[in-house]
RODO-2510 file (C-alpha; in nm, 4 decimals, decimal comma):
residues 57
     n   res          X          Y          Z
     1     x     0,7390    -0,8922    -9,1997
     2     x     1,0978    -0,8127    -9,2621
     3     x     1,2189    -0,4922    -9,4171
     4     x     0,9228    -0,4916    -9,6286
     5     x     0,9081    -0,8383    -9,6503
     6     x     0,6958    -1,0986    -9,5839
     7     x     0,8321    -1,5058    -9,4704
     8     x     0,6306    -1,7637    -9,4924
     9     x     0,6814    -2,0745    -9,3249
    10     x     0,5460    -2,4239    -9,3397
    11     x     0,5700    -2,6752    -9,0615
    12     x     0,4171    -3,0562    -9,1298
    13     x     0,2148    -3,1559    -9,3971
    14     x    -0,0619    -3,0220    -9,6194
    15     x    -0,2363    -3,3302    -9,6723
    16     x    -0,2290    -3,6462    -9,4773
    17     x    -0,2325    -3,8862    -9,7944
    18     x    -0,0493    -3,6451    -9,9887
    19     x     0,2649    -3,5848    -9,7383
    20     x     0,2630    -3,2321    -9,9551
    21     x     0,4492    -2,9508    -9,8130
    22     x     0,2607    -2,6515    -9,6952
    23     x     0,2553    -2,3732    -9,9150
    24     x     0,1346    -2,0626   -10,0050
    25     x    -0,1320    -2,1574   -10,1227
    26     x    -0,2245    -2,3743    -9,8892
    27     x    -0,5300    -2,3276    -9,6939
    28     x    -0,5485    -2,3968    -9,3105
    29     x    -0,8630    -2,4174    -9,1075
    30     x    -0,7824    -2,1511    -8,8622
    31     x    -1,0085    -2,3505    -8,5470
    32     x    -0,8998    -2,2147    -8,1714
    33     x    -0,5960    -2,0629    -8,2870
    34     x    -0,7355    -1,7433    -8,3605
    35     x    -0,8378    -1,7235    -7,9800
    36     x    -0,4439    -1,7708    -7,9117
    37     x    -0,3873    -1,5013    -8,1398
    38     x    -0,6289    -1,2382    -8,0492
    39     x    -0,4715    -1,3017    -7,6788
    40     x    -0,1186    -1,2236    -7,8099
    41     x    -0,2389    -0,9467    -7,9951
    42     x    -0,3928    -0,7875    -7,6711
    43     x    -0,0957    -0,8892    -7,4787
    44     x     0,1620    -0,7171    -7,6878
    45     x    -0,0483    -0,3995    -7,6762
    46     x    -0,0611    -0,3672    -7,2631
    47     x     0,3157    -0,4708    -7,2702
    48     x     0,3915    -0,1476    -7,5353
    49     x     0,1309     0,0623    -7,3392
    50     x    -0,0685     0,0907    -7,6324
    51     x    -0,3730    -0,0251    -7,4160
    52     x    -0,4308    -0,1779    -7,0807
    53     x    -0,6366    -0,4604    -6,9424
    54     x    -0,9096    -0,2420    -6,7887
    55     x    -1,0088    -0,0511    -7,1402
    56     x    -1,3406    -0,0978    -7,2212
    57     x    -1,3612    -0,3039    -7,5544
***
């Protein structure tokens, strides 16, 4: 998000057959990602001091 805004950006293609671009619309299977996320998530909190590693979840 950018001064209000949101950017969306689309890498590869939405369909194998297709060779589509990815839109917004497009739906991704989110798979082992989300782990990747979650850890970034938690990361950036310890880093700002909103949490640390030894809180209790």
């Amino acid at each position: 998000m950018r001064e209000g805004e949101y950017a969306l950006f689309g890498f590869g293609e939405a369909g194998i057959v297709s060779g589509r671009e990815p839109d917004g619309d497009t739906q991704i299977r989110v798979g082992s990602i989300s782990k990747t996320f979650t850890g970034f998530a938690l990361a950036l909190t310890v880093a700002t001091g909103s949490t640390a590693l030894t809180d209790p979840v």
